[in-house]
N, C-alpha and C positions, 0 to 999 in steps of 0.2 A: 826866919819864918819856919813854923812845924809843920813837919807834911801831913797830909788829911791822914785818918788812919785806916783809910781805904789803898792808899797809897802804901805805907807802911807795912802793911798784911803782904799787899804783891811783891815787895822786896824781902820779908819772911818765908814767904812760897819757892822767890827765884832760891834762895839761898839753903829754904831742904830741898826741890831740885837739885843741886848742887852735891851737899852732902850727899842723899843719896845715892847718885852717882857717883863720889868719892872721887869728887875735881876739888871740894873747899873745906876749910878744915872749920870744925865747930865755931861758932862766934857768935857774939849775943845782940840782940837787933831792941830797937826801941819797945815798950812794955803795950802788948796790942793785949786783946781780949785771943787767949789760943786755939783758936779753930780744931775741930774732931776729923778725921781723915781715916777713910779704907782704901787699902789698896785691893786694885782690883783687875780684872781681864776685858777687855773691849776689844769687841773681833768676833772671828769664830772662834769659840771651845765649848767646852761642854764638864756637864759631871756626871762620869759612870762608877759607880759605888761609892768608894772613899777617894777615889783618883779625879783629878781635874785635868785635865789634857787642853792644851791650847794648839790653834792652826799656825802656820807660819803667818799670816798676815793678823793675827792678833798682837795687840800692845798692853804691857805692861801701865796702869794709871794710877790716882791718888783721886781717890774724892775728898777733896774739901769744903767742911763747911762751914763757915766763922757762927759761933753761938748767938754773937752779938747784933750780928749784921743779918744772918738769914744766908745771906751767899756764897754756894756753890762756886766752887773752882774745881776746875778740873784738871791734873796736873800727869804730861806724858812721860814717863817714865825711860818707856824703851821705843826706837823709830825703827829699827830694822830687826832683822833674822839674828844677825848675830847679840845686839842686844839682849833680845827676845830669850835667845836659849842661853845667854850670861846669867841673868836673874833666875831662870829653869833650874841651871847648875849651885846658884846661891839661895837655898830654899831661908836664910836668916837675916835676908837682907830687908833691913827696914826705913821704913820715910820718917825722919822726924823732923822738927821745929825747934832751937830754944831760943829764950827770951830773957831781958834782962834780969830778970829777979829767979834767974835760975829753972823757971818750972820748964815743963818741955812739952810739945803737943804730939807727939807719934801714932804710928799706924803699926798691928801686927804683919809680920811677914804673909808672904802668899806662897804658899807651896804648888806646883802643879809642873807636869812635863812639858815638852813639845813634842807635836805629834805631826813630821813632815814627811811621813811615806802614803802614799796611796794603796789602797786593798790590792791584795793578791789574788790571783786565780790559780785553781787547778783543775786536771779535764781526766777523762778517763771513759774509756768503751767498757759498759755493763750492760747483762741481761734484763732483758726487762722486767726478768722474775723481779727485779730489784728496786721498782718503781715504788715510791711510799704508798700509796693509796694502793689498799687490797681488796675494795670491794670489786665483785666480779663486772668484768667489762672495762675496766677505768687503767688499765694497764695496758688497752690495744691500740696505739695509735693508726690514724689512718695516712697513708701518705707523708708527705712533708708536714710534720705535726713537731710544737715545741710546749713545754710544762714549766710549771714551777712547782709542781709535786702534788695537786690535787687530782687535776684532770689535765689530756692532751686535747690543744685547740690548734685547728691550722696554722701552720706560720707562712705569714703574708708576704711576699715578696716585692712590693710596689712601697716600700721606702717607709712605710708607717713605724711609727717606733713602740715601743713596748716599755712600761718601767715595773719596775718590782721594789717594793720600799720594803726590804725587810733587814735585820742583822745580821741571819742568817741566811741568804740568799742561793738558791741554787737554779740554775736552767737546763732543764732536760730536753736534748733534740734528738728528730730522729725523721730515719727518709732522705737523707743527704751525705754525700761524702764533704769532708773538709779539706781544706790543705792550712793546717798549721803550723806557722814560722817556718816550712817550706819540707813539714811532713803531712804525708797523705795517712790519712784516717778517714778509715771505710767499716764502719759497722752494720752488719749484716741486718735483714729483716727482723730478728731476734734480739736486736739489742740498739742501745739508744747511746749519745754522745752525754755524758753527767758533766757539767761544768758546777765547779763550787764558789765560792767568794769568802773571803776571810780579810779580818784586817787586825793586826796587833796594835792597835793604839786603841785611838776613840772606838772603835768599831765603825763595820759598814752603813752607810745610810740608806744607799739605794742602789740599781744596775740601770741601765737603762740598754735594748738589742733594737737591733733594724735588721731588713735585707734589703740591701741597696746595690746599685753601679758602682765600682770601684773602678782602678783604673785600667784604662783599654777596653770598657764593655766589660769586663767578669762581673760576676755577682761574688759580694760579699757580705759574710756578717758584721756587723759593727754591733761594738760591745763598751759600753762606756759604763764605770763602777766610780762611786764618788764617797768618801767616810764623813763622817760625822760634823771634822771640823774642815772642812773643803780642800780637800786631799783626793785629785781626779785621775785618772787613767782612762786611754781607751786603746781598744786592740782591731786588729783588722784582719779576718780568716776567709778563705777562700769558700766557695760553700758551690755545690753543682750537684749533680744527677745523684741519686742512690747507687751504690752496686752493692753488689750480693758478696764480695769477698768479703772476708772472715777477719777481723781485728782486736785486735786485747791492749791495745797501744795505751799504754798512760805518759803525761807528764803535767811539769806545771810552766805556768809565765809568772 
């Protein structure tokens, strides 16, 4: 008896799965009508200029579509991380089909990176001369006050969170001392705390800050940065009273 030729197709499919993956070596399968196929990224990633960047929990797929039949298959390529950045490292690697009478149904390769780091921060004590916004008045904070470079708005200490959706993401604080990763930074009436955000893949997507209870009763900042293709980080800085001592302190996390 001959198998339906719906049948026949899913055993053409398992068998470029197969090749593919380079587990079966080329072989010719009954004469079906050859289906068109892209290979593509399902997950997070994104496209920034000419570069494609994929997250770790994106996968490698094939769309299949039989000419004849109308239907879509979908076919996974890669299930883990290390897959994932195998085919990242083989930008030639391609899905094909062949069939008895020699023709072959194939897909172009897919070129793109992986992109498994989270954005970085850097921090640094500047004068406030140094606040982007020059118009007069917009560079004097009042009190416990935080920016993202337009104007300074009080920062609330009752748990509320705050997001910033930009690329280029910066948070400017000022009116508190820190203790970061177990250095004290204390910028004076005259100057404000500049935190930056950077990320070399996909790029940043967003920050998101609090001031909350941390543990034992302290108050802390929380500071969570997430990139493009969900690549997250959060930090935890100690944050108390102003003083008036004088600091130039930079570094980065």
């Amino acid at each position: 008896m001959k198998k339906p030729a719906q049948q026949i197709g899913a055993v053409a499919l398992a068998l470029g799965c197969a090749l593919t993956a380079g587990l079966a070596k080329a072989a010719e399968t009954p004469c079906i009508h050859p289906p068109s196929g892209e290979m593509d990224l399902e997950g997070p990633h994104i496209r920034v200029g000419s570069a494609v960047w994929a997250g770790p929990a994106a996968r490698v797929i094939v769309k299949w579509v039989d000419e004849k039949t109308g239907g879509p298959i979908t076919q996974v390529l890669s299930q883990t991380r290390e897959e994932l950045a195998a085919f990242a490292a083989r930008p030639g690697t391609v899905a094909e089909l062949k069939f008895c009478d020699g023709a072959g149904a194939g897909v172009r390769p897919l070129t793109f990176a992986v992109d498994a780091t989270p954005p970085e921060l850097a921090w640094e004590v500047v004068d406030l001369d140094e606040f982007p916004n020059r118009r007069r008045g917009a560079r004097n904070p009042d009190g416990l006050s935080w920016s993202g470079g337009a104007r300074w708005l009080p920062l609330k200490t009752d748990g509320t969170p705050v997001r910033i959706g930009s690329d280029t993401p910066q948070l400017l604080l000022h009116g508190a001392r820190f203790d970061i990763q177990g250095t004290s930074v204390r910028p004076n009436g005259d100057q404000m705390l500049r935190v930056r955000f950077k990320d070399n893949g996909a790029g940043v997507a967003h920050l998101t800050f609090r001031v909350g209870e941390g543990q034992g009763g302290k108050t802390v900042l929380h500071i969570e940065m997430e990139d493009l293709v969900g690549n997250a980080r959060k930090i935890e800085w100690g944050l108390s009273k102003a003083s008036d001592a004088p600091s130039s302190t930079s570094n980065k996390n």
